[in-house]
TORPADO-602136 format. One record per atom (N, C-alpha, C, O, CB): residue in one letter; x, y, z. Coordinates in steps of 0.1 Angstrom, whole numbers, plus 2048, in hexadecimal, padded with zeros to 3 digits. Glycine has a CB too. Layout:
<milums>
AXYZ...
</milums>
This chain:
<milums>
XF7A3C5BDCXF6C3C7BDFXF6B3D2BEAXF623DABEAXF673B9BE4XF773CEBF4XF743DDC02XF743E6BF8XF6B3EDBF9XF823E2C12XF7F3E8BECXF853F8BECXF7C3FCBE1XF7D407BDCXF973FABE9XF733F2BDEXF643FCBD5XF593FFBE0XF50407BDDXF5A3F1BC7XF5A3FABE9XF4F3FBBF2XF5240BBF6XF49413BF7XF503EFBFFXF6240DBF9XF65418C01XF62425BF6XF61430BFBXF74416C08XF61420BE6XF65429BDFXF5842DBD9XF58434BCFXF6F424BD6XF4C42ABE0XF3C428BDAXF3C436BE3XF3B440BDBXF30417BE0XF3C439BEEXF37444BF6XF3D456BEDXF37461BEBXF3F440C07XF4B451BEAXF5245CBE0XF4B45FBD3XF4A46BBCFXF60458BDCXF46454BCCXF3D457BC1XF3645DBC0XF35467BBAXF38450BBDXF2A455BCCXF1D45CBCEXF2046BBCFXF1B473BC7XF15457BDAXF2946FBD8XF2D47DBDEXF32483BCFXF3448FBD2XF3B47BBECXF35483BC5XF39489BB7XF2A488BADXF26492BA6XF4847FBAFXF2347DBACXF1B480BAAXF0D489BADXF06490BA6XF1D478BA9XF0D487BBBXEFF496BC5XF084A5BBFXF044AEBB8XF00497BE3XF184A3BC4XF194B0BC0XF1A4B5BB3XF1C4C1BB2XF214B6BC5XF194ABBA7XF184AFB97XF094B6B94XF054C1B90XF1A4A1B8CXF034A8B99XEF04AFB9EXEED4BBBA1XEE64C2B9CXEE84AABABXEF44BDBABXEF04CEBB3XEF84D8BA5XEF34E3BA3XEFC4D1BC9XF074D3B9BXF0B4DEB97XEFE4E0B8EXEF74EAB8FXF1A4DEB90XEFC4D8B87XEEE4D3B7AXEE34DEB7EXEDE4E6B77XEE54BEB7BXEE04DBB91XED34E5B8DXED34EEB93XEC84F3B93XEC74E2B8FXEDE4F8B9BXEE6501B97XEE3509B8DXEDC513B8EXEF14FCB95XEE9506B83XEEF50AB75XEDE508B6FXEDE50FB64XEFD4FCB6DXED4504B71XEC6500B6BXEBE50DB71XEB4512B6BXEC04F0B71XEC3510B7FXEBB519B86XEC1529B82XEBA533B84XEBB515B96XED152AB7DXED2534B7CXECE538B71XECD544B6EXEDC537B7FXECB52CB67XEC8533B56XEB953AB5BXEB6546B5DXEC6523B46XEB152FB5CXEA8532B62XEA4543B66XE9D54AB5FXEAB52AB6DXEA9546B70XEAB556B75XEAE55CB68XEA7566B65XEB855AB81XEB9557B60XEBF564B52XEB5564B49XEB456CB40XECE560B48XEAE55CB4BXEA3559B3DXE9B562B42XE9A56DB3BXE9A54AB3AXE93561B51XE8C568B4EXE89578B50XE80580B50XE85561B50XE9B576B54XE9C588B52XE9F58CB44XE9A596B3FXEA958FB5BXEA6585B3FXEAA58CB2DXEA7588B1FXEAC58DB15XEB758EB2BXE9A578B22XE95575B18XE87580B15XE7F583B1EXE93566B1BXE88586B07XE8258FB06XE8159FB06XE7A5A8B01XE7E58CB0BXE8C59DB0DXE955ACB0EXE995B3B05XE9E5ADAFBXE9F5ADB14XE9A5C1B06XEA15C9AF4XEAC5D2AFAXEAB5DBB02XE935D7AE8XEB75CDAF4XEC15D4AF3XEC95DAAE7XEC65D6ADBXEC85CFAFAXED25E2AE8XEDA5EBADFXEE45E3ADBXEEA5DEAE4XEE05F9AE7XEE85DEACFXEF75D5ACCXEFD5E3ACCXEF85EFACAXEFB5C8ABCXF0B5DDACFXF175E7ACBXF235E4AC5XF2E5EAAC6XF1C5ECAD4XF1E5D8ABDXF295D4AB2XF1D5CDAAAXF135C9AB0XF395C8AB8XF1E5CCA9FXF1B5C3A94XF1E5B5A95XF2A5B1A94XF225C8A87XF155AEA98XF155A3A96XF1159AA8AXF0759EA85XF115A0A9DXF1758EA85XF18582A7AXF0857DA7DXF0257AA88XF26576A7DXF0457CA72XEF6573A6FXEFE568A72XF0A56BA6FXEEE572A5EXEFE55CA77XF06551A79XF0454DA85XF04554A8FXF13554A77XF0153CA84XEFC537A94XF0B539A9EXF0D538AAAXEF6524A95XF1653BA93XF1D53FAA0XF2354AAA6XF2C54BAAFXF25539AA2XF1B553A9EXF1755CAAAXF27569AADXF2C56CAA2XF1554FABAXF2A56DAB4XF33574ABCXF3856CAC7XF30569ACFXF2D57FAC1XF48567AC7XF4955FAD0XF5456AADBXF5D572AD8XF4E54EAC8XF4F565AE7XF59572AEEXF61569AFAXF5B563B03XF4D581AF5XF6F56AAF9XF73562B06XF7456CB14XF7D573B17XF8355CB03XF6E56BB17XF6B574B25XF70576B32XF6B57BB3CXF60572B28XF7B56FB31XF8956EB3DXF97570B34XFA156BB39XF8955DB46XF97577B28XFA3578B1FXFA358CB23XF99593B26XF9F56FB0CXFB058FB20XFAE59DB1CXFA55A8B13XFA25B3B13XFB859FB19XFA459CB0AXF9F59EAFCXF96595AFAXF9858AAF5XFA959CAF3XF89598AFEXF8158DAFEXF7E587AEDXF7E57CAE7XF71593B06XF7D595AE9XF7658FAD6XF83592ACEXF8B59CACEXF6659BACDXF82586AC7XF8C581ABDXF8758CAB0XF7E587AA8XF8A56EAB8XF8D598AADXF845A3A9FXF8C59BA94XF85597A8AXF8A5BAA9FXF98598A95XF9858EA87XF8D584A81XF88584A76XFA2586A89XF8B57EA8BXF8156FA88XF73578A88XF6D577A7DXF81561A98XF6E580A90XF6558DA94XF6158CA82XF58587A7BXF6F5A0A9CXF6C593A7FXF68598A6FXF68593A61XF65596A55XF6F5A0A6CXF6C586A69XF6E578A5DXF5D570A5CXF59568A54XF7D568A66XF58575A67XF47572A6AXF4057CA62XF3857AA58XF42574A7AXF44589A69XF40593A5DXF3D592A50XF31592A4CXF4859AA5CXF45591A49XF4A58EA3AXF46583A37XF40583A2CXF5958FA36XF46575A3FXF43568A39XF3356BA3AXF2E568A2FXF4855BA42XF28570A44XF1D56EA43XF14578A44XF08576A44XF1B565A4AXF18588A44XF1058EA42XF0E594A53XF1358EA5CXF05586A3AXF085A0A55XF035A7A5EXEF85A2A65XEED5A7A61XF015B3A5AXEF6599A70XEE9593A75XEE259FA7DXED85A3A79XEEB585A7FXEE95A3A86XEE15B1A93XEEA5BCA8CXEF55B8A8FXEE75B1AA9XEEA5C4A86XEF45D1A81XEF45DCA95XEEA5DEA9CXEE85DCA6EXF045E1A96XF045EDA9DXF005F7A9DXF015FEA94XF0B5F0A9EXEF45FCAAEXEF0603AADXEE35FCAACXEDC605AB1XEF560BAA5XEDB5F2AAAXECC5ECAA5XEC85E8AB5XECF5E7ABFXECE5DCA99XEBE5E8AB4XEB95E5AC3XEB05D5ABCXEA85D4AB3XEAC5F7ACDXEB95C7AC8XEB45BEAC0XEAF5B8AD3XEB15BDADEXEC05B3AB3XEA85ABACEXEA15A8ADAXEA559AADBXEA5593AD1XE905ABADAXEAB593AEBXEB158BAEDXEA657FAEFXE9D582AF8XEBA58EAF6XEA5573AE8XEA056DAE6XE9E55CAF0XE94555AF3XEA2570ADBXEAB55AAF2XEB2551AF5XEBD54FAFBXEC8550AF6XEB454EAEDXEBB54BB0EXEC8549B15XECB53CB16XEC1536B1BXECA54FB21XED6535B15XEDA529B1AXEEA525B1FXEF4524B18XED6521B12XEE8523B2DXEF0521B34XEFB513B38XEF950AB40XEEB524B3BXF06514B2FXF0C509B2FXF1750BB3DXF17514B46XF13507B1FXF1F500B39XF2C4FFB46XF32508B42XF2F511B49XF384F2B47XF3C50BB38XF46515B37XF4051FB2DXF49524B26XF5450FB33XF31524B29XF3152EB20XF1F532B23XF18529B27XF36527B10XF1A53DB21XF0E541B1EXF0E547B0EXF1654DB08XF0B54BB29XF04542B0BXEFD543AFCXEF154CB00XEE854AB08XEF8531AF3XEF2555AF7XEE5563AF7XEE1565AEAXEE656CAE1XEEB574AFCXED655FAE9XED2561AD5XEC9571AD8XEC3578AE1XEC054EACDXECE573ACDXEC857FAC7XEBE57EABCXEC2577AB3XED2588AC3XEB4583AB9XEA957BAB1XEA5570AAEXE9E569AB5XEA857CAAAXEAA56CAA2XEAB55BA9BXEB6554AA4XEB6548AA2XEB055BA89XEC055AAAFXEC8555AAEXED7550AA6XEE0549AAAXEC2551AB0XED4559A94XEE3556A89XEDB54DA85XEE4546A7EXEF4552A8DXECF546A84XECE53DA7FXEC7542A6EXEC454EA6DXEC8534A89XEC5539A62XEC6540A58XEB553DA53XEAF532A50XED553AA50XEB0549A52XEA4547A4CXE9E549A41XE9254BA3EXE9F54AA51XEA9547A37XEA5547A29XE9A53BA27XE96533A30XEB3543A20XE9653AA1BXE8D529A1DXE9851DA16XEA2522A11XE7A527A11XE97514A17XEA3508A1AXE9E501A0AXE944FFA04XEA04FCA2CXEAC4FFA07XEAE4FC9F7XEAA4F09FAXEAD4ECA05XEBD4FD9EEXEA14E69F2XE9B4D89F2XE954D39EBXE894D19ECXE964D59FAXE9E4D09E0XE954CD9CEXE904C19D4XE984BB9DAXEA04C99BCXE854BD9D3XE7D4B39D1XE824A49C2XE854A49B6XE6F4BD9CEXE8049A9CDXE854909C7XE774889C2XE6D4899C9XE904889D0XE7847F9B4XE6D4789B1XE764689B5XE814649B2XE6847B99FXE6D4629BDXE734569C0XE6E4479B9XE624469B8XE714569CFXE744409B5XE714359ACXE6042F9B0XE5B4299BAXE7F42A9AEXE5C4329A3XE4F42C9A2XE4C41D9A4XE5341599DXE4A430997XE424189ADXE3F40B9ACXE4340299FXE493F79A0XE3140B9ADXE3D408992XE3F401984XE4C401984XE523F997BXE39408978XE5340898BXE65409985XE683FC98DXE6F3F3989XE7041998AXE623FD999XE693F79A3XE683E699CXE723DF999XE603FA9B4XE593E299BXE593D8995XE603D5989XE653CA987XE4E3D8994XE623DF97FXE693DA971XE773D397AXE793C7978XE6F3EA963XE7E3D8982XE883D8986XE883CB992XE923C9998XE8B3E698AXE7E3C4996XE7E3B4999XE7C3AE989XE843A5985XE6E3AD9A5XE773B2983XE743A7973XE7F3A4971XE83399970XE6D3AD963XE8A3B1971XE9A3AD967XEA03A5971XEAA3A196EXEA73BC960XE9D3A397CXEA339A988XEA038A984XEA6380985XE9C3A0999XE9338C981XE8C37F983XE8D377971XE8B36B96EXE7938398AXE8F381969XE9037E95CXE98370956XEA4371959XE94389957XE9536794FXEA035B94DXEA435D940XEAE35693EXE9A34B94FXEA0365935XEA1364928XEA7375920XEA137F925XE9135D923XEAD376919XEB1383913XEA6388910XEA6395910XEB9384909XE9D38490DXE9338B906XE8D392914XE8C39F914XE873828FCXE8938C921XE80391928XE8A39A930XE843A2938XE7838592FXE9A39B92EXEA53A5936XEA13AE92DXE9B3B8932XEB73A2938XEA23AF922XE9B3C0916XE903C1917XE8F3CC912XE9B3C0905XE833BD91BXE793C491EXE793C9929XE723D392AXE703BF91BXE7F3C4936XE7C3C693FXE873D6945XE853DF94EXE7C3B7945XE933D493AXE9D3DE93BXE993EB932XE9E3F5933XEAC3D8937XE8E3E892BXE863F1922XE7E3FB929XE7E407926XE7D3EA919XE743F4934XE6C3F893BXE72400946XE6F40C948XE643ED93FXE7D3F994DXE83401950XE8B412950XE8841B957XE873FC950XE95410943XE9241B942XE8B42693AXE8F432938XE9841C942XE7E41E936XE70429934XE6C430940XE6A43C93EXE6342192FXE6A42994EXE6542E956XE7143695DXE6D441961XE5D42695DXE7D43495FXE88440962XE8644895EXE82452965XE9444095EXE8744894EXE88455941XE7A46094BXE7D46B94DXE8144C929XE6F45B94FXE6245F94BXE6346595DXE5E46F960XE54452942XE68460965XE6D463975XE7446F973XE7347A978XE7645797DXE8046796AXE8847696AXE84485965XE8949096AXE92474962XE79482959XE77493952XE6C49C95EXE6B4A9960XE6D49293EXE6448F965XE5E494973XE67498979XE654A497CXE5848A97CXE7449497CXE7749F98BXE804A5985XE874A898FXE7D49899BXE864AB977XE894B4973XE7F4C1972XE824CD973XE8E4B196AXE714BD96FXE674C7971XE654CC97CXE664D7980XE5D4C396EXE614C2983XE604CA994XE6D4D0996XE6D4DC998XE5E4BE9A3XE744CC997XE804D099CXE814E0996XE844E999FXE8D4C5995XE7F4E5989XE814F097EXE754F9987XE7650498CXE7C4EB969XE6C4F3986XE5E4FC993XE644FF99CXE6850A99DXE504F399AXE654F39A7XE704F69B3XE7A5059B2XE7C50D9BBXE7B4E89B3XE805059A7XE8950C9AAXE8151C9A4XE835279A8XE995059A3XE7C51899DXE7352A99BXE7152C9A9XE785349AFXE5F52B991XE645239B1XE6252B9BCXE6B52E9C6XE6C5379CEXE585289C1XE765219C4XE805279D2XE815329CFXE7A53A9D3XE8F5219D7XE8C5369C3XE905459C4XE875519C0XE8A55D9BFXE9C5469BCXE7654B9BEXE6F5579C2XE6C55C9CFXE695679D3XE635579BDXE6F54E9D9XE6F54E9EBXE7D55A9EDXE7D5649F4XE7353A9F5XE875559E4XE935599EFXE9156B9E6XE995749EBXEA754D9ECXE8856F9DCXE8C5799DAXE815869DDXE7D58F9D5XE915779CDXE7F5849EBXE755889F2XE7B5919FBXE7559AA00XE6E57D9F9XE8D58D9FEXE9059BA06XE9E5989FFXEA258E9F8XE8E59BA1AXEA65A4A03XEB55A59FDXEBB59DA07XEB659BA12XEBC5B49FCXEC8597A05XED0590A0BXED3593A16XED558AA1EXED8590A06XED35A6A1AXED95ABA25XECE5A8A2DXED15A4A38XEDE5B9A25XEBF5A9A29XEB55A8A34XEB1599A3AXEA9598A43XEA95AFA2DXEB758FA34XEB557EA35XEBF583A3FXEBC583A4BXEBA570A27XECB587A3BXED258BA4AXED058DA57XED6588A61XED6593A4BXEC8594A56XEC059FA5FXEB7595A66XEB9593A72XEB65ADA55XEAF58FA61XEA8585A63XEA9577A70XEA3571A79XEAA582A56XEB4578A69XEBE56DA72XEC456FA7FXEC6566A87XECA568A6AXEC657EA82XEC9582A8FXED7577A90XEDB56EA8AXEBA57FA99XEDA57FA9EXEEA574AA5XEEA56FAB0XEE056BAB5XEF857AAA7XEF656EAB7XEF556BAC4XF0556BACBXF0F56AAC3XEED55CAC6XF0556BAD6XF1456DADEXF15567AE3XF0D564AEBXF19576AE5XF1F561AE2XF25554AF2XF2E559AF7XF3855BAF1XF2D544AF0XF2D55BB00XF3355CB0FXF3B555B13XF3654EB1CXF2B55CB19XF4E54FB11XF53542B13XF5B549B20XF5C555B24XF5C53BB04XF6053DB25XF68539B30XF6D52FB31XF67525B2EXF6353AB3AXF7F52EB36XF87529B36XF7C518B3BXF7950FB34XF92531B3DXF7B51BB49XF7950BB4FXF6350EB52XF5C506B4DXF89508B66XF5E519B5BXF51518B57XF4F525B5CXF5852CB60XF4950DB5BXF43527B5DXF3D53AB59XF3D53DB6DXF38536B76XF2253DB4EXF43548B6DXF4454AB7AXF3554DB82XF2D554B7EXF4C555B7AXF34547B8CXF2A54DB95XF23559B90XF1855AB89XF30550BA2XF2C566B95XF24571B95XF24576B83XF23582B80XF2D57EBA1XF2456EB7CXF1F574B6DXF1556AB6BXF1056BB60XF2C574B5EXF0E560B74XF0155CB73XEF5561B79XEEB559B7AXF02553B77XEF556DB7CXEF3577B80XEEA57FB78XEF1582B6EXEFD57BB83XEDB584B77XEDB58FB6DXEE259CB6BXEE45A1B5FXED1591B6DXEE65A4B7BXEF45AEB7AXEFD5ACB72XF025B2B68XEFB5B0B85XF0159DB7AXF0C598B74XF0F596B62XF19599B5CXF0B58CB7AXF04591B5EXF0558EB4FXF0459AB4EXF1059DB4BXEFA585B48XF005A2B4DXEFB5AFB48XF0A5B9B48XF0D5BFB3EXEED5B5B51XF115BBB53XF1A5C0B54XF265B9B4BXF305C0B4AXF1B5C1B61XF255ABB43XF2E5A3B43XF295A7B33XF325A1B2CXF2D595B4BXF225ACB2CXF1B5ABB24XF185BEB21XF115C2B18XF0F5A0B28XF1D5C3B26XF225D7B25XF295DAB18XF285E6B14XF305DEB33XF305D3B13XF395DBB07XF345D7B00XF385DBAF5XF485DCB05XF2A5CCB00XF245CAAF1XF185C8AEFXF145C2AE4XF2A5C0AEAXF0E5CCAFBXEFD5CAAFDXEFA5DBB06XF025DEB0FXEF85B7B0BXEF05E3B04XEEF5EFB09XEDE5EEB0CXED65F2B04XEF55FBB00XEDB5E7B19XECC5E7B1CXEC35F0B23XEB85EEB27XEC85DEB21XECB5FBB24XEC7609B2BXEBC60DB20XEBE60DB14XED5617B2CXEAD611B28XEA6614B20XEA461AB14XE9E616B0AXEA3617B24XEB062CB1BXEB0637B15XEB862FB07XEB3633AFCXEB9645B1EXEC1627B07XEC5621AF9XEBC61EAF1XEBA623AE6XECB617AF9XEB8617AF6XEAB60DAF1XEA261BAE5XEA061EAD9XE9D607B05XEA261FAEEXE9762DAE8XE9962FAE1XE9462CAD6XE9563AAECXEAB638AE4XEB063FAD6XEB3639ACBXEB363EAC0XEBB646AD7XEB562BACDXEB7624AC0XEAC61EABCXEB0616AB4XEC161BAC1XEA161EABDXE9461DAB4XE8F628AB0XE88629AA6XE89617AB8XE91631AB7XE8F643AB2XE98643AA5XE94645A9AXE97651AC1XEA6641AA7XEAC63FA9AXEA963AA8DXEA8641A82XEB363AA9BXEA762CA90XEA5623A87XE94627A80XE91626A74XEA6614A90XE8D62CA89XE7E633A85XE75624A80XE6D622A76XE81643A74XE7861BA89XE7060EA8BXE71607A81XE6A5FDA82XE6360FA8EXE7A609A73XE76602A69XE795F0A67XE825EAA6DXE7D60BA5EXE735EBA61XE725DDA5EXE7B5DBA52XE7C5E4A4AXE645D7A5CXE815D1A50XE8F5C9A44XE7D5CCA39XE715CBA3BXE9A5AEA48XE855CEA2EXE795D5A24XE7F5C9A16XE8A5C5A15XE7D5EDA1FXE755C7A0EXE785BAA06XE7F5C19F9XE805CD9F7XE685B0A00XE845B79F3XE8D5BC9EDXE835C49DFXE785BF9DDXE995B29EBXE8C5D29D5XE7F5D79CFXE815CD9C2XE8A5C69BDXE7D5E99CBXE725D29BFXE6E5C79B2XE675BC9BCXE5B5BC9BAXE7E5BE9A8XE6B5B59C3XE675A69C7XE565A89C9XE505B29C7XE7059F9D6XE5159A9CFXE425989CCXE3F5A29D9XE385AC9D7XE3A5869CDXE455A19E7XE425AC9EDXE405B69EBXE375BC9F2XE475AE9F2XE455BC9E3XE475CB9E2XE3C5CF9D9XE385DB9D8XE565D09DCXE375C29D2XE2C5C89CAXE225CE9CEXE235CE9DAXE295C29C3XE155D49CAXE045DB9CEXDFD5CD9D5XDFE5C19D3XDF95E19BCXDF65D59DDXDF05CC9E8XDF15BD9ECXDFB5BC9F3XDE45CD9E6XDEB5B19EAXDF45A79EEXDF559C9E3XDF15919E7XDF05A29FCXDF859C9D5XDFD5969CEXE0C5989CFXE125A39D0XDF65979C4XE115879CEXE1E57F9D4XE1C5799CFXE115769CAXE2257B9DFXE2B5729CCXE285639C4XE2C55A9CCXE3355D9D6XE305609B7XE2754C9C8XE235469D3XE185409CBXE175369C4XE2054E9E0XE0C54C9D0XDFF5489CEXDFC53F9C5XE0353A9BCXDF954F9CCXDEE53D9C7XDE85359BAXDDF53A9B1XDD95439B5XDE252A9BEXDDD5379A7XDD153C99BXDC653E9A1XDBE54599BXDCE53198EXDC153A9AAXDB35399B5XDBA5479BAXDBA5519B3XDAF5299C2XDC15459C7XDC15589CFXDC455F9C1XDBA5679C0XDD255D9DDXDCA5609B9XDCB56D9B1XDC15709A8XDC257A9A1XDD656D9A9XDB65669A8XDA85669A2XDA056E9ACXD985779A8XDA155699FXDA256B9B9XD995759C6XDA057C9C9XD9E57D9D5XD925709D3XDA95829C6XDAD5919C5XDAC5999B8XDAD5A59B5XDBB5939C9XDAA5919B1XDAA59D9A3XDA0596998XDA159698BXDBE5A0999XD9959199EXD8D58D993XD94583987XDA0581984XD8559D98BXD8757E981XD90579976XD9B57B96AXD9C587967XD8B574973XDA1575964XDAC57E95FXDA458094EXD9A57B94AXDBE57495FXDAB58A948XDA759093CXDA6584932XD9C58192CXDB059B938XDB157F933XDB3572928XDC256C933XDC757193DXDB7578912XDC655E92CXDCE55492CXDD5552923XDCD55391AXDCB54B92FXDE254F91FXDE8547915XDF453C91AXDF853F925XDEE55290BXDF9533917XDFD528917XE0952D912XE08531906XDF651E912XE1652E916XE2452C914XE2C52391AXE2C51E925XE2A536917XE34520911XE40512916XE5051C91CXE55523913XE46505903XE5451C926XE6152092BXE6651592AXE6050B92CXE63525938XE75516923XE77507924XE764FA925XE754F291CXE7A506927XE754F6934XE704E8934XE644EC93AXE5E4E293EXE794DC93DXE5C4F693EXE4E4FE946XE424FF940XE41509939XE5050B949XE394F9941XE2F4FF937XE2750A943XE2150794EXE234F092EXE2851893BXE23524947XE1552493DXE1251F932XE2E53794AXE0A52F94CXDFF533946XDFF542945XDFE548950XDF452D94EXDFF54893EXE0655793FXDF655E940XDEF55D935XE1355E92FXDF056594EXDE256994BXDE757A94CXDF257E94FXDD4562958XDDD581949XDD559094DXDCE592950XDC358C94FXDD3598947XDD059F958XDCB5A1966XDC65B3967XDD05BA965XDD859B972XDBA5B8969XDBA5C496AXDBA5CB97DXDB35C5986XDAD5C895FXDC15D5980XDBF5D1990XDC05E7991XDCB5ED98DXDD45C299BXDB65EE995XDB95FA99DXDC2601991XDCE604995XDC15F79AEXDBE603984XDC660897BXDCF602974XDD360896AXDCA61097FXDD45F6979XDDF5EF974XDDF5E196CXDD55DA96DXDE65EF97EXDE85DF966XDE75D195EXDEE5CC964XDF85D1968XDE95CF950XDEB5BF964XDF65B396FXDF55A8966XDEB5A0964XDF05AD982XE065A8961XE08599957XE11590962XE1C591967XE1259A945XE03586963XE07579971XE0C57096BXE0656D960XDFA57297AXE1A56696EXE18557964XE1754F970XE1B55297BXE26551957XE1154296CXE14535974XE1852A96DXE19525961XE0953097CXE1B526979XE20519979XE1950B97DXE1650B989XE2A51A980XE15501978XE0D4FB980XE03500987XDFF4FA991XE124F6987XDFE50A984XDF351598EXDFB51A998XDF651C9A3XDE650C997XE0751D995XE0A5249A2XE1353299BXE17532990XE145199ADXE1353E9A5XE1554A99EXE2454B9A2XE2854A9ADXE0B5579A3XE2F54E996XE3D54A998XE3D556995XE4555B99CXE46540991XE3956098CXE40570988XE37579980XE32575975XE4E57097EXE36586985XE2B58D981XE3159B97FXE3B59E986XE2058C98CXE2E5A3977XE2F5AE970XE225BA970XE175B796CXE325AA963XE255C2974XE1C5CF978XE205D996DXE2C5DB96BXE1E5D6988XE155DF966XE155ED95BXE065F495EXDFC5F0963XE165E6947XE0A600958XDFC60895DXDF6608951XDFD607947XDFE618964XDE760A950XDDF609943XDE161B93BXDDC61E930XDCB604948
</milums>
């Protein structure tokens, strides 16, 4: 009982000073944020689309691992390319590492695969107490009948959606080329240390100097490398709905492509496989536009001049 009593004062004393490291470490992010959240600098290596980023041990001789470096490379594509002037988005300050997102951060902004599920209908649900509750063969076959009538009829539903689903995902994903989803995604660097980040690299000098062989935030950089680059934006890929005349995209619905291009010449009804499309025409600024949908919605379109 004495030797917890004596051992209560030592606690407390590890605990105030864990407190003080906590806000410490709260106050120095604090300062880095709001010197270099927002900021544009020069990369000077190519970095991985990938949340993880460029990992650098920063008390080793050799801070970056170029083997592993290039195994990021190759596995996920170019997120900041060398030489690009990207803008730091994101500081956070851990015990033994700082994390510096660069745009998205590596994170991946394609749109996210997610076929849509049809989930068992009430009537199913119920057939499926009857064969529970059933006492006689006859009432287990009707009720195992009903059953799988309403499966069968669930199922050709979410093979349809699903067949839609997948038109428009990959009319979403084919909106820019692979390299520019890259691009998109931006990266980020961690800053590691053995046991935790020294004092003076919490620091905005500090980070910054710590952060020289592979971040260049000198204005005159800055300049010359958008002078280079000549400001351009990741450009969609050609062919896709982007790239087409003014702002027909697919996506849309039979309504916007009715108030942009008036009504259509005629309609006809085609079956794609399991799809029943509406294939219309369209006259627009000299040109013929064969639109199809889907469910009223515009999945792929074709441009010819009259």
């Amino acid at each position: 009982m004495h030797r917890n009593l004596r051992m209560r004062p030592l606690l407390v004393g590890l605990a105030l000073a864990s407190l003080g490291t906590i806000r410490v470490a709260s106050a120095d992010e604090k300062v880095l944020r709001s010197r270099f959240e927002g900021r544009e600098a020069v990369v000077r290596i190519d970095m991985p689309a990938t949340r993880k980023g460029v990992d650098l041990q920063m008390d080793s001789a050799q801070p970056l691992d170029s083997r592993e470096h290039d195994k990021r490379l190759r596995d996920n594509g170019v997120g900041v390319g060398r030489g690009r002037v990207a803008v730091l988005t994101r500081i956070n300050v851990k015990k033994s590492h700082i994390e510096i997102q660069l745009g998205k951060g590596g994170d991946d902004q394609r749109p996210t695969h997610s076929p849509p599920t049809v989930a068992p209908s009430q009537a199913e649900r119920n057939a499926k107490d009857d064969l529970k509750r059933a006492t006689s063969d006859a009432e287990r076959k009707k009720a195992q009948t009903e059953i799988d009538r309403l499966r069968d009829a669930r199922e050709r539903e979410q093979k349809h959606l699903r067949a839609l689903y997948e038109i428009e995902y990959q009319a979403e994903l084919a909106r820019f080329t692979p390299e520019h989803w890259n691009l998109m995604a931006g990266s980020r660097f961690n800053l590691r240390y053995q046991k935790r980040v020294p004092p003076e690299v919490l620091t905005p000098q500090g980070l910054e100097r710590a952060l020289a062989d592979y971040l260049d935030f000198s204005p005159a950089a800055v300049g010359r490398a958008k002078s280079a680059a000549g400001g351009a934006a990741p450009a969609p890929r050609a062919g896709s709905d982007a790239a087409g005349p003014g702002p027909l995209r697919k996506g849309m619905s039979m309504a916007e492509v009715r108030a942009k291009y008036g009504a259509p010449e005629r309609c006809t009804d085609e079956r794609q496989g399991d799809l029943d499309t509406q294939v219309c025409r369209f006259r627009a600024a000299g040109s013929r536009i064969e639109a199809h949908f889907v469910a009223g919605v515009l999945v792929r379109y074709t441009l010819s001049s009259e």
